[in-house]
N, C-alpha and C positions, 0 to 999 in steps of 0.2 A: 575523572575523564582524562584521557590520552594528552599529552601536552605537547606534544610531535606527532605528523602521522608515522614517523617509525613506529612507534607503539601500537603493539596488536592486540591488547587484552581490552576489550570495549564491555566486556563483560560486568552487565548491571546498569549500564549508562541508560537514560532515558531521553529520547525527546521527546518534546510538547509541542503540539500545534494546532494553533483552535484559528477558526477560518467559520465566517456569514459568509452564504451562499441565500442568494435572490430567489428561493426556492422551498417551495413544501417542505415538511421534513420526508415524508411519502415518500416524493420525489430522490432526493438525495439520499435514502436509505435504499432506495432501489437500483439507485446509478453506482454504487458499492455493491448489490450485491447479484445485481444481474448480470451474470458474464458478456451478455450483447452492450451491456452498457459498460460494464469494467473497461473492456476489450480497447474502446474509445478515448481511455482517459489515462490509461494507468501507465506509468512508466515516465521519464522526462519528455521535454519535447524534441520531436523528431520520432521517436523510438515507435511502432507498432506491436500489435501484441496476435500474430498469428494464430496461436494454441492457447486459449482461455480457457482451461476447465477451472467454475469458479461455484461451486455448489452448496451454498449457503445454508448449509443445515450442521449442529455438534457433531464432531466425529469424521464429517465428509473432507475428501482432501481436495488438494490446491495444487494444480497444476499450470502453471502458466509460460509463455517462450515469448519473451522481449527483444525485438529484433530494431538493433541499433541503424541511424543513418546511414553508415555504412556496412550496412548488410550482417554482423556477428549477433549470432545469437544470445540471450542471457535468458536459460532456464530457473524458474525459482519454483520451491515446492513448499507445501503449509497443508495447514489443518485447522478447519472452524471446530474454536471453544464453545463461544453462544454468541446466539442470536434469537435477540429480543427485537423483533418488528414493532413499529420503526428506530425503537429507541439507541439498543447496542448492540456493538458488534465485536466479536474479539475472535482472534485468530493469529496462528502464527504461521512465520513464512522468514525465508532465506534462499540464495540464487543455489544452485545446484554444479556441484564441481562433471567434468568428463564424464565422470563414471556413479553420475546420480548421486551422489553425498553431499547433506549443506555444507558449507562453509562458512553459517553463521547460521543462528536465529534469534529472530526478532516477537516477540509479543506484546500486539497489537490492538490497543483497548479503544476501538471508536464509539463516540457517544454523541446523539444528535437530539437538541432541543430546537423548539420552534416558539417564533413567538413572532406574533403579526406578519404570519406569512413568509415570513425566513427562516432559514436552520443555520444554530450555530451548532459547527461541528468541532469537537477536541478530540484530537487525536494523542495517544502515548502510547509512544512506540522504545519498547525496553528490550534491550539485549539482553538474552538468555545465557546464550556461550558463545563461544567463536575458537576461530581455529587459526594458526600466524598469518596465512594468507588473508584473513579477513578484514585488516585495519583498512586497506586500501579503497574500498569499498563502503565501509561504515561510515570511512571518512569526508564520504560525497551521499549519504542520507540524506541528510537535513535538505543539501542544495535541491537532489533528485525529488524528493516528496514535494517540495515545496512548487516544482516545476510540473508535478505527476495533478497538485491541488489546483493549479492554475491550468490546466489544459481540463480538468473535471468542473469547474469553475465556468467554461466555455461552451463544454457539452451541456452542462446543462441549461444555460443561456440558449440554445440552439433548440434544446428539449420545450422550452416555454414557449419559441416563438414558432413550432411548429403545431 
């Protein structure tokens, strides 16, 4: 792991993050993979996500545009590995430089078990490769996910009591 964020080779690093959600597994396997529901949660807080194509089938790509508080765009593009309803999900994805090229990618192993009516969800999320511009970004992952978990966290609290 990088021990400064000078350092840009994030390549192979993994995070882990496992998170109960008050919630089916059903449920939270479809607020992943339904783009009406992605759309709602995905990204830190503040951020909207304008252009969801989130098409949850092997092979199909990931198009998405995260559009910050202050109005800047952040394009990220991927591609679904598998998806086993409801159980796993994996797919990879990284933001998208000017001219459509990652600047990093991520692969993306989500796994949802239930048990008395809640899911626990673990997420590991590994770095593939990266490129020198990419440390600055990798370097606020963990904070961004963890805030993207907590706004999905609320949807689907929202999702129960409707």
């Amino acid at each position: 792991m990088p021990t400064n964020k000078n350092e840009t080779d994030w390549t192979g690093h993994e995070f882990v993050m496992t998170r109960e959600f008050d919630a089916p597994r059903n449920l939270v396997f479809q607020a992943w993979t339904d783009p009406k529901h992605v759309a709602q949660w995905w990204g830190p807080g503040g951020f909207t996500n304008p252009v969801c194509e989130w098409d949850a089938r092997p092979g199909a790509k990931i198009y998405n545009v995260m559009r910050g508080p202050n109005g800047q765009e952040y394009p990220m593009g991927g591609e679904f590995r598998e998806v086993t309803p409801p159980e796993k999900l994996v797919f990879t994805c990284g933001p998208l430089n000017p001219q459509g090229k990652m600047l990093f990618e991520f692969l993306h192993d989500v796994t949802f078990t239930e048990k008395d009516g809640k899911t626990k969800m673990t997420l590991r999320s590994k770095v593939l490769w990266t490129t020198p511009e990419a440390g600055r970004y990798i370097g606020g992952f963990e904070m961004g996910m963890e805030s993207s978990l907590e706004r999905l966290e609320e949807h689907l609290k929202r999702g129960r009591q409707s």
